[in-house]
CHARMM-style PDB file with segment names, atoms N, HN, CA, C and O in Angstrom:
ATOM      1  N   UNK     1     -46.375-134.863 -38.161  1.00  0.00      PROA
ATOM      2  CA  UNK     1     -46.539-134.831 -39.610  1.00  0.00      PROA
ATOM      3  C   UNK     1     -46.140-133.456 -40.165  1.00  0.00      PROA
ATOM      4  O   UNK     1     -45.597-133.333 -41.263  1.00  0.00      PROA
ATOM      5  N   UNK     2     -46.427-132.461 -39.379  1.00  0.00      PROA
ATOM      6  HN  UNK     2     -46.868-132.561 -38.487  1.00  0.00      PROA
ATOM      7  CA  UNK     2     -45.832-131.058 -39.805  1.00  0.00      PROA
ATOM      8  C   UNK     2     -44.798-130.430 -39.793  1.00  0.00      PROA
ATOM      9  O   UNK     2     -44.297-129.537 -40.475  1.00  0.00      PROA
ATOM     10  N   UNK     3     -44.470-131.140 -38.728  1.00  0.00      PROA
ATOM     11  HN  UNK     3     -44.877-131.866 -38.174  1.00  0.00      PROA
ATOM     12  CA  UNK     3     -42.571-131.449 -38.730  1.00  0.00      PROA
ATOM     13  C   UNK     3     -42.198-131.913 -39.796  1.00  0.00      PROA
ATOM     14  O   UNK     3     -41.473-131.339 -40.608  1.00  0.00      PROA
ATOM     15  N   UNK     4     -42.593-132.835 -39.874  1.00  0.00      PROA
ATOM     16  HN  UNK     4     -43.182-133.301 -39.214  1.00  0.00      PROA
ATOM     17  CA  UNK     4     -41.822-133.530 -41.277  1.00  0.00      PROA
ATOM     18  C   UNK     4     -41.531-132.845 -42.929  1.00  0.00      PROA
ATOM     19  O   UNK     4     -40.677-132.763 -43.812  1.00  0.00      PROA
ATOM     20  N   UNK     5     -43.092-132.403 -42.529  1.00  0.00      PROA
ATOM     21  HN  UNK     5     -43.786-132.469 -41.812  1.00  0.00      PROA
ATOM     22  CA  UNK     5     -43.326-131.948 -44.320  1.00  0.00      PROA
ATOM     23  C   UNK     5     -42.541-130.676 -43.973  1.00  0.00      PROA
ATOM     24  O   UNK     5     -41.850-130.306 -44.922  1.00  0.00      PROA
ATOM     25  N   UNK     6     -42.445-129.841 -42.794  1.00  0.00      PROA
ATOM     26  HN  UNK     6     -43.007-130.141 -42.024  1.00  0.00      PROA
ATOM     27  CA  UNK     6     -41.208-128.447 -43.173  1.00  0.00      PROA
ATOM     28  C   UNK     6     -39.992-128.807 -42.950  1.00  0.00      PROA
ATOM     29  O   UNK     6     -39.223-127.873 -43.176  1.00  0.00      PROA
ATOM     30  N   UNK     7     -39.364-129.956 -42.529  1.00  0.00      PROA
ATOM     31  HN  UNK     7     -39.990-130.715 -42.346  1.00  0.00      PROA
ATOM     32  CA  UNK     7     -38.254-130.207 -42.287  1.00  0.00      PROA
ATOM     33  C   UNK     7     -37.623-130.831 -44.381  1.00  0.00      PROA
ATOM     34  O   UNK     7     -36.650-130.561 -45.086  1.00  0.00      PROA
ATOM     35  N   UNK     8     -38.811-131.660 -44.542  1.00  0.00      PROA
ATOM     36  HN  UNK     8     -39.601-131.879 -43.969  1.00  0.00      PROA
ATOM     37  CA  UNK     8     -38.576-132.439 -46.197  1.00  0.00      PROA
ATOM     38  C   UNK     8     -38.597-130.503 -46.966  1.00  0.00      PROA
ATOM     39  O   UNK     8     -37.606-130.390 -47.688  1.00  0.00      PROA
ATOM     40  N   UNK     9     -39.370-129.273 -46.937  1.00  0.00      PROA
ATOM     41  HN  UNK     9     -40.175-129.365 -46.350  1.00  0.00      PROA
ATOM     42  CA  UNK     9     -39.475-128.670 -47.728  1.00  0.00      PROA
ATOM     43  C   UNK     9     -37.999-128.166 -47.399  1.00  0.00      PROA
ATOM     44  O   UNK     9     -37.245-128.323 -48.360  1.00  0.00      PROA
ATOM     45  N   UNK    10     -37.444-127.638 -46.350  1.00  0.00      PROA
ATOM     46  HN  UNK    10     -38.056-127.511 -45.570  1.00  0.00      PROA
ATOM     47  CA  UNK    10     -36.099-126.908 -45.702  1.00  0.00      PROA
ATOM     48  C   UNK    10     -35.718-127.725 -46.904  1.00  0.00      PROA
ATOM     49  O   UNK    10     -35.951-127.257 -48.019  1.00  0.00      PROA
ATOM     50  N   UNK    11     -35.204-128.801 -46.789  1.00  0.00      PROA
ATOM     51  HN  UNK    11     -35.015-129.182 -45.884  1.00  0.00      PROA
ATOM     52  CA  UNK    11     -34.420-129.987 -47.250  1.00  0.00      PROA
ATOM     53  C   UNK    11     -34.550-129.128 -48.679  1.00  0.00      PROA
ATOM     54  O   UNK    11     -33.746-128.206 -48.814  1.00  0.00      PROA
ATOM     55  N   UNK    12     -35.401-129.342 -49.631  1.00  0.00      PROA
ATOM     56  HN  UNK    12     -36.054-130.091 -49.521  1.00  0.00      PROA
ATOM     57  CA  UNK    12     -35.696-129.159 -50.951  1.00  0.00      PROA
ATOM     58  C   UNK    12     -35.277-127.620 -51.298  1.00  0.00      PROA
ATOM     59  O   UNK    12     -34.581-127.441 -52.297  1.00  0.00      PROA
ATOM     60  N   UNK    13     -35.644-126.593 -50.570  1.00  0.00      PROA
ATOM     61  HN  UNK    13     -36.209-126.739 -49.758  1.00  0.00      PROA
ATOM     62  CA  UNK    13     -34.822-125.128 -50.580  1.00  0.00      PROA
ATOM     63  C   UNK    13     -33.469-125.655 -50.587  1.00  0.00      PROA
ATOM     64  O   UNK    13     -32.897-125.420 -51.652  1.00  0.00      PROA
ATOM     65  N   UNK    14     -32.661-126.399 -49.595  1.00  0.00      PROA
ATOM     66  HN  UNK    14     -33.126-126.590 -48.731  1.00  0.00      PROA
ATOM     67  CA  UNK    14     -31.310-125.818 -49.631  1.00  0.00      PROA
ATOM     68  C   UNK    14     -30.935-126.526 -51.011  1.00  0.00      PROA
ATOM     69  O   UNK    14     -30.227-125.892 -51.793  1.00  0.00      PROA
ATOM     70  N   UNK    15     -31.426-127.974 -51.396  1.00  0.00      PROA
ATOM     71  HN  UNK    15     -32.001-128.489 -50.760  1.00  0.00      PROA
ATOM     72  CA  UNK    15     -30.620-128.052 -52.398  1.00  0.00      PROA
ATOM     73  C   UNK    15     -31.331-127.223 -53.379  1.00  0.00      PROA
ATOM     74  O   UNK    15     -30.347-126.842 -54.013  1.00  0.00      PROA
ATOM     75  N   UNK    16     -32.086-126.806 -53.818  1.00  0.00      PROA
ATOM     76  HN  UNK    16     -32.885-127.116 -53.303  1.00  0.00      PROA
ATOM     77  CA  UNK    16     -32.385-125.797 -55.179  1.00  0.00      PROA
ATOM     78  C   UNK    16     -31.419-124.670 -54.922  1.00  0.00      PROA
ATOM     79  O   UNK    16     -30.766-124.282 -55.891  1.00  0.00      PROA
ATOM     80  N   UNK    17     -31.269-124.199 -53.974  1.00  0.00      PROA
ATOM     81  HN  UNK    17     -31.799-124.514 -53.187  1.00  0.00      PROA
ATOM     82  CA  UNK    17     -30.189-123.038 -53.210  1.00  0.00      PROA
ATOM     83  C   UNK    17     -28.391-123.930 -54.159  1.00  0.00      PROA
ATOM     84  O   UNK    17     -27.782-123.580 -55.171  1.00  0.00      PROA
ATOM     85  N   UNK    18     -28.220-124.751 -53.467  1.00  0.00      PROA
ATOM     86  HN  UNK    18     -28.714-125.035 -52.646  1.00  0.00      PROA
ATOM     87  CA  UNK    18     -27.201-125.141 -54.014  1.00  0.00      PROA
ATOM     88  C   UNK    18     -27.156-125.672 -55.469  1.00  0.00      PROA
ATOM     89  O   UNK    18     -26.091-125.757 -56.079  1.00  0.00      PROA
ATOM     90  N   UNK    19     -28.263-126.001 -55.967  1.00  0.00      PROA
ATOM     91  HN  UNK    19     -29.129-125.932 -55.471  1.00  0.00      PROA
ATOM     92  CA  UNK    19     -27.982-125.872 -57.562  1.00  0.00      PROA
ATOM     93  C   UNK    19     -28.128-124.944 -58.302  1.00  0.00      PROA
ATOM     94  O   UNK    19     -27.934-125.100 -59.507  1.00  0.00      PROA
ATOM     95  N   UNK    20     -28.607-123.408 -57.647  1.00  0.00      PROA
ATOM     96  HN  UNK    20     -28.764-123.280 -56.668  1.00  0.00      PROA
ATOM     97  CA  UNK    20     -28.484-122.401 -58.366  1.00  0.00      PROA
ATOM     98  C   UNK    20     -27.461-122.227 -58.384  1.00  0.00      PROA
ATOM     99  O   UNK    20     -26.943-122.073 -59.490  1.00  0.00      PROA
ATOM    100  N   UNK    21     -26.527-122.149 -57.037  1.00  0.00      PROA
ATOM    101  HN  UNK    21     -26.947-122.274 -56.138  1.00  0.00      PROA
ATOM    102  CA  UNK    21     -24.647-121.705 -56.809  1.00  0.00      PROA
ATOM    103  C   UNK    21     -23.944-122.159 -57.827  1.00  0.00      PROA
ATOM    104  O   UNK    21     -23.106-121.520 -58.464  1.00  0.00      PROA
ATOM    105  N   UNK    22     -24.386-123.640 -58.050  1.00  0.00      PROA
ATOM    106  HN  UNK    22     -25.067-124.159 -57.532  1.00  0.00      PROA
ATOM    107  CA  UNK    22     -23.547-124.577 -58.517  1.00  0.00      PROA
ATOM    108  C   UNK    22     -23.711-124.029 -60.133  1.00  0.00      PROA
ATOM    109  O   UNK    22     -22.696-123.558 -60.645  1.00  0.00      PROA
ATOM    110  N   UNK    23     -24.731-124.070 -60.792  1.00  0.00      PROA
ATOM    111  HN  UNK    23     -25.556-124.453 -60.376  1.00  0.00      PROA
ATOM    112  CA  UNK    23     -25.102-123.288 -62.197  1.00  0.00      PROA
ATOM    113  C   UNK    23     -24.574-122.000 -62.207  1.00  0.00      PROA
ATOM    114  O   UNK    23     -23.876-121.886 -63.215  1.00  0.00      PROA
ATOM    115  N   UNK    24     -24.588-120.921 -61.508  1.00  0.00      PROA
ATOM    116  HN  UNK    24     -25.154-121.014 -60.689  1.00  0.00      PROA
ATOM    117  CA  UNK    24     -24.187-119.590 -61.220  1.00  0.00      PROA
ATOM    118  C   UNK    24     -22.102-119.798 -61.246  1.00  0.00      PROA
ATOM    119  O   UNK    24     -21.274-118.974 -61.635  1.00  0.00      PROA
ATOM    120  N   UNK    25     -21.977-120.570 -60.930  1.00  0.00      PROA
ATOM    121  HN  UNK    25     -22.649-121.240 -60.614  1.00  0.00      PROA
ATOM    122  CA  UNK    25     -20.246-120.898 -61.384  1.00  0.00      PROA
ATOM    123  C   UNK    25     -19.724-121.771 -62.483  1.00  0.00      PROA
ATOM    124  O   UNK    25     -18.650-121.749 -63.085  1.00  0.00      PROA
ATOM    125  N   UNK    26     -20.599-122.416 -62.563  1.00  0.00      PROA
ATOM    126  HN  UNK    26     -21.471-122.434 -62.074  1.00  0.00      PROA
ATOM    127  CA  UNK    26     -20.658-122.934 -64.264  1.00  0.00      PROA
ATOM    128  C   UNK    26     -20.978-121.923 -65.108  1.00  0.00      PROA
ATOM    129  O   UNK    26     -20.563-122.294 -66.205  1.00  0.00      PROA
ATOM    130  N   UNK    27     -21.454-120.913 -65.213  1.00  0.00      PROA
ATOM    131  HN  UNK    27     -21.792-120.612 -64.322  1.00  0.00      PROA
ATOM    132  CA  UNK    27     -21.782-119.859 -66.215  1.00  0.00      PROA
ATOM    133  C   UNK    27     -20.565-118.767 -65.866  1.00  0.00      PROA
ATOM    134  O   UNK    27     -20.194-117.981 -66.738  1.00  0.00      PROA
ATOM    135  N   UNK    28     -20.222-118.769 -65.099  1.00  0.00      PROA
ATOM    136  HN  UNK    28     -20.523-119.407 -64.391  1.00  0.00      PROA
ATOM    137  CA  UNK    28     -18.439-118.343 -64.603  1.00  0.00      PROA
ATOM    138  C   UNK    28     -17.815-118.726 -65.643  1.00  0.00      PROA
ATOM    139  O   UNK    28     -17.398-118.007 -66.551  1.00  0.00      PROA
ATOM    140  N   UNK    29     -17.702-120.253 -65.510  1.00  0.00      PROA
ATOM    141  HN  UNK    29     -18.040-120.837 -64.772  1.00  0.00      PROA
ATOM    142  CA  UNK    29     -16.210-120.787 -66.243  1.00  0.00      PROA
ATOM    143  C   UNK    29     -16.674-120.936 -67.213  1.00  0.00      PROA
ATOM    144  O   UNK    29     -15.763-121.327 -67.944  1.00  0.00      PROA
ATOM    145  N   UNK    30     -17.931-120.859 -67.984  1.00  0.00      PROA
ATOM    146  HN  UNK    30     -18.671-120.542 -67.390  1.00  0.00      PROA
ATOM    147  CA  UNK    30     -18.349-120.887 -69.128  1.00  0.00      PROA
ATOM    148  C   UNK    30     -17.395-119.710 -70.256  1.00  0.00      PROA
ATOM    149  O   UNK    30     -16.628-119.735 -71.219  1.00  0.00      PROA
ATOM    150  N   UNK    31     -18.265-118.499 -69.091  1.00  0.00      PROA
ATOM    151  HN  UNK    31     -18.888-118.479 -68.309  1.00  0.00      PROA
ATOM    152  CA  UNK    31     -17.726-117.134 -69.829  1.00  0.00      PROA
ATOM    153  C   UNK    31     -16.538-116.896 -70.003  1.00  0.00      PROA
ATOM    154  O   UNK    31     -16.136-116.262 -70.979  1.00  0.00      PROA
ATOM    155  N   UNK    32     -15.426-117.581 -68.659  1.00  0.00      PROA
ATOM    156  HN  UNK    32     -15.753-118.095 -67.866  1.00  0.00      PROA
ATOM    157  CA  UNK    32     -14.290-117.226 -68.863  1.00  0.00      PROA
ATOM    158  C   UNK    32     -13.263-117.992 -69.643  1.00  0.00      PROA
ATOM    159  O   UNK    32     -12.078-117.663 -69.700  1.00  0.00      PROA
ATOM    160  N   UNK    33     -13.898-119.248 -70.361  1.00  0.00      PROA
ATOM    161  HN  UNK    33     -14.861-119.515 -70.314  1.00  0.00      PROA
ATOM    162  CA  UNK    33     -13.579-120.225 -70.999  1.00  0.00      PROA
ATOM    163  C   UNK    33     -12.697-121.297 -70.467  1.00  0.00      PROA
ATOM    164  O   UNK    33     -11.885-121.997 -71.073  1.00  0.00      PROA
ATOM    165  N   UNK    34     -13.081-121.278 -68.991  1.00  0.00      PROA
ATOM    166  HN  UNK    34     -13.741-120.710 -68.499  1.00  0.00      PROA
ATOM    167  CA  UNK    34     -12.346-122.325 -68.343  1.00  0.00      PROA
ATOM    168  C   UNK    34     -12.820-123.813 -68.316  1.00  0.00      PROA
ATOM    169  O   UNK    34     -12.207-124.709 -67.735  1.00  0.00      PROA
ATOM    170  N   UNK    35     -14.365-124.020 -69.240  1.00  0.00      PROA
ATOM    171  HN  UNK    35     -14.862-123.292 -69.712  1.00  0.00      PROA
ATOM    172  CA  UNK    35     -14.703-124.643 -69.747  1.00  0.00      PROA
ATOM    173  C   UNK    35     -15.162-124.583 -71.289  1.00  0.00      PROA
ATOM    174  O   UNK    35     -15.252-123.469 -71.807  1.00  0.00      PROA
ATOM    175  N   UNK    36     -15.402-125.516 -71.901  1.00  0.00      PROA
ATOM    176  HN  UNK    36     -15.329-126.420 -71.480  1.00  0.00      PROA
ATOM    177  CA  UNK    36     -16.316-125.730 -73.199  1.00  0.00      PROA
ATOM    178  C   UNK    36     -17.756-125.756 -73.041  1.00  0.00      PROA
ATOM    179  O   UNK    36     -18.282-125.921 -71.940  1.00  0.00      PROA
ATOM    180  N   UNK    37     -18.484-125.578 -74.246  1.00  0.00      PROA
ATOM    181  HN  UNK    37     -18.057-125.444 -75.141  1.00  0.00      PROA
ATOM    182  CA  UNK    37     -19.901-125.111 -74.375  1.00  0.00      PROA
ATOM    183  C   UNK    37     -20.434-127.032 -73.857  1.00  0.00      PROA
ATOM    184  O   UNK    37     -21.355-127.404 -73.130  1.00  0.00      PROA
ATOM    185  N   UNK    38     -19.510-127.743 -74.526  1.00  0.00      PROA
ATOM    186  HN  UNK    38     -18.762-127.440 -75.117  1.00  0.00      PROA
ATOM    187  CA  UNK    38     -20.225-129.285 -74.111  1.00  0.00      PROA
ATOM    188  C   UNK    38     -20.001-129.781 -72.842  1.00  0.00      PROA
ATOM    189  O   UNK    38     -20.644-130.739 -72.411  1.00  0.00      PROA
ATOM    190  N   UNK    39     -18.792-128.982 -71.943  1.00  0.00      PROA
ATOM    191  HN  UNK    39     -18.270-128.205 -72.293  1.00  0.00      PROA
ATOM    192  CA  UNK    39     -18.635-129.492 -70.797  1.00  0.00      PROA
ATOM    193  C   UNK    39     -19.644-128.789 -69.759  1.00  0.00      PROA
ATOM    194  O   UNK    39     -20.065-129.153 -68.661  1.00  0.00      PROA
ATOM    195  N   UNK    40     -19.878-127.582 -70.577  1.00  0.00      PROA
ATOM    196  HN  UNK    40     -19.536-127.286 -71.469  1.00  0.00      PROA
ATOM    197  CA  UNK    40     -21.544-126.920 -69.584  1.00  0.00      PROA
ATOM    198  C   UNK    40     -22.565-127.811 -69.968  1.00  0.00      PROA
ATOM    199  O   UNK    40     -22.773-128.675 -69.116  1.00  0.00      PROA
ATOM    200  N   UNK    41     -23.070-127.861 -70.692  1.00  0.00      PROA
ATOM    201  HN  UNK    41     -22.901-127.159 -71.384  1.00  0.00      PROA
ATOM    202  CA  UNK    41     -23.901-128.273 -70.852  1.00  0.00      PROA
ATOM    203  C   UNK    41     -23.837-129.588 -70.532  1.00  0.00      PROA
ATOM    204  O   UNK    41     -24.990-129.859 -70.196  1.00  0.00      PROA
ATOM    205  N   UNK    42     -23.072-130.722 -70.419  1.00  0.00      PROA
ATOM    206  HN  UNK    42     -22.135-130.503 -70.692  1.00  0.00      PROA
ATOM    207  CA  UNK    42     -23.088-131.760 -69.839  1.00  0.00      PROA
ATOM    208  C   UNK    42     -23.297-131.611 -68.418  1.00  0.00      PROA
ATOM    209  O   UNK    42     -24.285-132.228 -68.021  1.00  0.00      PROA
ATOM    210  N   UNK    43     -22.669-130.986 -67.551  1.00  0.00      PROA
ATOM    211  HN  UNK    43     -21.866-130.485 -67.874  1.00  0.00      PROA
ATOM    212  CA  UNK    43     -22.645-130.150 -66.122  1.00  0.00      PROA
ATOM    213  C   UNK    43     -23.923-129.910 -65.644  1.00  0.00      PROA
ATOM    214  O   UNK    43     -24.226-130.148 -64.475  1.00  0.00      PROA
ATOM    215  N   UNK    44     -24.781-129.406 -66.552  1.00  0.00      PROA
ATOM    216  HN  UNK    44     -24.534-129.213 -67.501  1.00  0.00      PROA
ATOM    217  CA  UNK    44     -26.094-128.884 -66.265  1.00  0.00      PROA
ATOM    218  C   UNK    44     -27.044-130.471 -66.118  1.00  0.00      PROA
ATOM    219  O   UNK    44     -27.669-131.027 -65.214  1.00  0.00      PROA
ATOM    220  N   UNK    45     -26.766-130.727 -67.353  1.00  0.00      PROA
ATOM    221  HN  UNK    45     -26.259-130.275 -68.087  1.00  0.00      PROA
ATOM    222  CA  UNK    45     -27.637-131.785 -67.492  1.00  0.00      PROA
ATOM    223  C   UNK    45     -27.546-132.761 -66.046  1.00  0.00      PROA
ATOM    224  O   UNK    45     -28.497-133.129 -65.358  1.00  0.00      PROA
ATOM    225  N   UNK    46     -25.895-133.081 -65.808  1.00  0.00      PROA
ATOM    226  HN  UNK    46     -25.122-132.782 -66.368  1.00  0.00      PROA
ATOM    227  CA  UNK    46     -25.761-134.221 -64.764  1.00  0.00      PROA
ATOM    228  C   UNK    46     -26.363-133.638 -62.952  1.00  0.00      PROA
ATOM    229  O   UNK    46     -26.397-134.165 -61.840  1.00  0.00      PROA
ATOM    230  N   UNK    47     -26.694-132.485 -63.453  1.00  0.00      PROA
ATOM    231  HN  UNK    47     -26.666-132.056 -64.356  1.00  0.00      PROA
ATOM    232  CA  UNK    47     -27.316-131.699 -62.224  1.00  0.00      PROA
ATOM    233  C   UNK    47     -28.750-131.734 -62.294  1.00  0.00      PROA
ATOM    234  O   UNK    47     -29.229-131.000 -61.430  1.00  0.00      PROA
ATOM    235  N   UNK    48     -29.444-132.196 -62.856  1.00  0.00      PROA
ATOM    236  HN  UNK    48     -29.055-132.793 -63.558  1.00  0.00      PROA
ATOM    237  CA  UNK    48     -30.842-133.205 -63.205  1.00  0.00      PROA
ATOM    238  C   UNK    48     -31.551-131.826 -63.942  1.00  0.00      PROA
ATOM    239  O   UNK    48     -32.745-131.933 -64.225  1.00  0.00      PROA
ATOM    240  N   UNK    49     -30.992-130.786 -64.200  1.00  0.00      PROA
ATOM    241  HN  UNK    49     -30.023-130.699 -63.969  1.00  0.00      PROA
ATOM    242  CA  UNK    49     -32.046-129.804 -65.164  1.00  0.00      PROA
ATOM    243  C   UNK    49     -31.772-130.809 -66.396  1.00  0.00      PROA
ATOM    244  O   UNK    49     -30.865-131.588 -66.688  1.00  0.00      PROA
ATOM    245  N   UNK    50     -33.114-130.375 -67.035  1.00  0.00      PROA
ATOM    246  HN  UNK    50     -33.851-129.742 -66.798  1.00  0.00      PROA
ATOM    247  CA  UNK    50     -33.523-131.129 -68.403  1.00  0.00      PROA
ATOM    248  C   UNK    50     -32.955-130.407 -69.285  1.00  0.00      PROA
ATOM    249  O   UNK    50     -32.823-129.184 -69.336  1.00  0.00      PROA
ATOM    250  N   UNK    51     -32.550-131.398 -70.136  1.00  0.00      PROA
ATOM    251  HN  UNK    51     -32.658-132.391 -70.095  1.00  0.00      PROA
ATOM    252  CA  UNK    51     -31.747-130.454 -71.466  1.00  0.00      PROA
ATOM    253  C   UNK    51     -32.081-129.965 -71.833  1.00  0.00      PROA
ATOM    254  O   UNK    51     -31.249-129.230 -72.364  1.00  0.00      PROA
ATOM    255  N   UNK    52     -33.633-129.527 -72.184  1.00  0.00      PROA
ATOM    256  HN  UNK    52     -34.309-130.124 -71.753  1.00  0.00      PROA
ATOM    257  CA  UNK    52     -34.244-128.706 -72.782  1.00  0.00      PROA
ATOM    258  C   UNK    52     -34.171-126.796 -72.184  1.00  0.00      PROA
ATOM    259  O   UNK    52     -34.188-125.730 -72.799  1.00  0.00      PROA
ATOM    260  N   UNK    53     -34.092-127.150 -70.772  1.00  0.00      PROA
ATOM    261  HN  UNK    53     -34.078-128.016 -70.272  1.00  0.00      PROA
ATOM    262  CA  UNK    53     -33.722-126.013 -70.324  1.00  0.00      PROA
ATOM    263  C   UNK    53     -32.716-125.842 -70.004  1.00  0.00      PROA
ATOM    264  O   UNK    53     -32.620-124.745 -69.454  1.00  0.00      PROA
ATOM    265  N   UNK    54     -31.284-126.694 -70.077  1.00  0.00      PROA
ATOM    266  HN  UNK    54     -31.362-127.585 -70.524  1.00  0.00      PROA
ATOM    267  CA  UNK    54     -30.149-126.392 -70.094  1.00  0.00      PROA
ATOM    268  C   UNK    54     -29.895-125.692 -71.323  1.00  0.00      PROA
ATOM    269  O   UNK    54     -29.200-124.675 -71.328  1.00  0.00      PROA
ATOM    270  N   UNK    55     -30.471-126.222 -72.487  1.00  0.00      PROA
ATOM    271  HN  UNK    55     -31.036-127.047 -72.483  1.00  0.00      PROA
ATOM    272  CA  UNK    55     -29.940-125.485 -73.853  1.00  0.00      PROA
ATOM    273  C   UNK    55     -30.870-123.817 -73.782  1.00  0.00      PROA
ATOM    274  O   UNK    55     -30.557-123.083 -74.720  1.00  0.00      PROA
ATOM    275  N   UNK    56     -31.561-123.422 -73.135  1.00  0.00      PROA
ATOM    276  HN  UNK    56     -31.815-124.018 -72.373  1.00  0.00      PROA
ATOM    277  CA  UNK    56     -31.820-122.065 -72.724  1.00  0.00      PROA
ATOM    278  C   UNK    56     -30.750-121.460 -71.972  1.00  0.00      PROA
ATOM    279  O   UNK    56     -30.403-120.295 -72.165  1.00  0.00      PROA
ATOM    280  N   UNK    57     -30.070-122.434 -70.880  1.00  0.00      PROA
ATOM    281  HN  UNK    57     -30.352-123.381 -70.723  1.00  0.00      PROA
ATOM    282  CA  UNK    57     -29.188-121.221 -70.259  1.00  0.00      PROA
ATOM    283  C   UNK    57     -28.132-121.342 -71.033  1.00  0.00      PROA
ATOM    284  OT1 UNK    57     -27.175-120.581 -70.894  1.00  0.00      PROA
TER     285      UNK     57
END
């Protein structure tokens, strides 16, 4: 059982790990205008942050 629950938490780090990366290069192409303000923010959203805190970043 303790296996499990640190193997499920590992699991849950790497992807929060990879949706910071993934947000952290969207705010890249944001700045460098290799996207639009609606194609971030759509981006964010389809990455399961809530719009409410997408429209913060």
């Amino acid at each position: 059982k303790e296996r499990e629950l640190l193997l499920k938490k590992a699991q849950m780090d790497y992807e929060d790990e990879l949706i910071t990366e993934y947000v952290e290069i969207l705010q890249w192409k944001f700045r460098t205008a290799i996207i639009s303000a609606e194609t971030f923010l759509a981006c964010l959203i389809s990455t399961g942050i809530r719009e409410e805190k997408a429209n913060l970043i």
